[in-house]
C-alpha positions in Angstrom: 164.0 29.0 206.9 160.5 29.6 204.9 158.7 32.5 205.6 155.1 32.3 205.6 152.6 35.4 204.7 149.8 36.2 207.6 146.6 34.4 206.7 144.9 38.8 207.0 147.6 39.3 204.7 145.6 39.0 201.5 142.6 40.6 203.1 144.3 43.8 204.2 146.2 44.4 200.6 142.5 44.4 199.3 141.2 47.0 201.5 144.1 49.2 200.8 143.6 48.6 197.3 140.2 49.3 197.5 140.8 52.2 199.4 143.5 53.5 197.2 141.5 53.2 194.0 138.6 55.0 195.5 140.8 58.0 196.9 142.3 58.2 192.9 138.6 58.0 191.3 137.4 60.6 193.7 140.2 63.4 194.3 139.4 65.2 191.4 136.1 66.6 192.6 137.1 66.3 196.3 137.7 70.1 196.7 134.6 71.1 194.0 132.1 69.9 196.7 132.3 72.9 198.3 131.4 75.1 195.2 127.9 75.9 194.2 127.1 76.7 190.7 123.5 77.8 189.9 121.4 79.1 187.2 123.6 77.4 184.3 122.4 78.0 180.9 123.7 77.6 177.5 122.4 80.8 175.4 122.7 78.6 171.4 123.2 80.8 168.3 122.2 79.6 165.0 124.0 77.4 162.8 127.5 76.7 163.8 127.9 80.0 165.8 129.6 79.5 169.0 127.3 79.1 172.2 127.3 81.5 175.1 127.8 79.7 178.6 126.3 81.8 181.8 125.6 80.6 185.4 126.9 81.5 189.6 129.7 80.3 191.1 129.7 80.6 194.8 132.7 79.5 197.0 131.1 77.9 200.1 134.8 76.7 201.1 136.8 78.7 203.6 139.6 78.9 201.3 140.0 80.6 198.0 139.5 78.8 194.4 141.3 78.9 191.0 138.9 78.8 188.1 141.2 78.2 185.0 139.1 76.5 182.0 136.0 74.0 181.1 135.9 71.7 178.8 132.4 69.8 177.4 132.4 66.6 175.1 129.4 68.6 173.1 132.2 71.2 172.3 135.8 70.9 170.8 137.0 74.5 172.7 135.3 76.0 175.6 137.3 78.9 176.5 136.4 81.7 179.2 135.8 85.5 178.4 134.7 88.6 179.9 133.1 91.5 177.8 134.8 94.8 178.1 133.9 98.2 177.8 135.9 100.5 176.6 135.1 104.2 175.1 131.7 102.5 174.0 133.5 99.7 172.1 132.6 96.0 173.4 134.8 93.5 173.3 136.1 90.4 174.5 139.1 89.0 176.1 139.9 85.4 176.6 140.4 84.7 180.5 143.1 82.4 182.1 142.2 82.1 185.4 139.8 83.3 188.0 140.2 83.7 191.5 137.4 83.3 193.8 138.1 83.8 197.6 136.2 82.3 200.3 132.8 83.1 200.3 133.4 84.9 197.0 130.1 85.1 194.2 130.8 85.6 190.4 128.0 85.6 188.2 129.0 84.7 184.4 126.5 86.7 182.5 126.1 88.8 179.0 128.2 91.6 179.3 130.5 90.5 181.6 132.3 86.7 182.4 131.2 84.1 180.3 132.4 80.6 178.6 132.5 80.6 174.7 131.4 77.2 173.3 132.5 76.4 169.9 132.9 73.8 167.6 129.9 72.0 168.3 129.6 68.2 167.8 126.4 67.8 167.5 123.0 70.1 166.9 121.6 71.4 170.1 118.1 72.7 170.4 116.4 74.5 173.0 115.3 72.5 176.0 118.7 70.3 175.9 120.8 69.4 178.6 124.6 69.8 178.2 127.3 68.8 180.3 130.1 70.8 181.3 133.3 70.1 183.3 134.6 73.2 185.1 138.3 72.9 185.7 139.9 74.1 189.2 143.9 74.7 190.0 145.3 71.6 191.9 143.6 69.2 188.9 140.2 69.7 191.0 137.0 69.2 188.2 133.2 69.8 188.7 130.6 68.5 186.4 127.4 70.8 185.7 124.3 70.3 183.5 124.1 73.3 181.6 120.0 73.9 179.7 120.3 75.1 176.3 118.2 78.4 176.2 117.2 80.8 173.4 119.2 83.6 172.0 117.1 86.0 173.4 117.4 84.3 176.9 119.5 86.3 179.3 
């Protein structure tokens, strides 16, 4: 007895191939579609001083969101902080993770959340756009342009 393969046989393993491949390519920024990030800027120091990442986060998604890093290929550490306050002496602490529920807004701004940027691999200058990954629990990614903006910027 020979056994002989469905002439659609061939056809069908490429379209679930296909479709397989595509699924793995795209299910890291699957669930970062429904996050908005605005106003991102990258506030540069001089020299090799590490850069100051601010911009909004907004959770369009009816579900809540983990924020736990970034990373940038124009940086070897991005790490995230938030300033704090306390009996008149600023300083910062390094951030694991943020939670953002549904519908929830954080702003990272000076004074409060931010990303520190160091270890740059190459000069930046005002008017450059950097690109930044955002990382999200469940392996979940979001690229954003980040402009590089003057000390002074806010």
């Amino acid at each position: 007895m020979s056994l002989t393969p469905h002439p659609s046989l061939p056809r069908l393993a490429k379209h679930w191939c296909s479709t397989f491949l595509l699924l793995i390519a795209t299910s890291g920024t699957l669930a970062a579609a429904e996050l908005e990030v605005s106003e991102a800027r990258l506030r540069l120091l001089p020299g090799d001083l590490p850069a100051a990442g601010y911009f909004t986060l907004t959770n369009t998604s009816e579900k809540g969101v983990t924020l736990t890093g970034a990373d940038s290929s124009a940086f070897g550490n991005v790490m995230m902080h938030r300033s704090v306050n306390q009996d008149g002496v600023t300083r910062m602490e390094p951030v694991a993770q943020l939670e953002l529920a549904a519908g929830e807004q954080v702003e990272f701004a000076p004074g409060g959340y931010h990303l520190m940027l160091m270890k740059r691999a190459r000069p930046l200058v005002v008017g450059d756009d950097v690109e930044v990954n955002l990382h999200f629990a469940g392996n979940q990614r979001q690229r954003v342009t980040f402009r590089a903006v003057a000390p002074t910027a806010q």
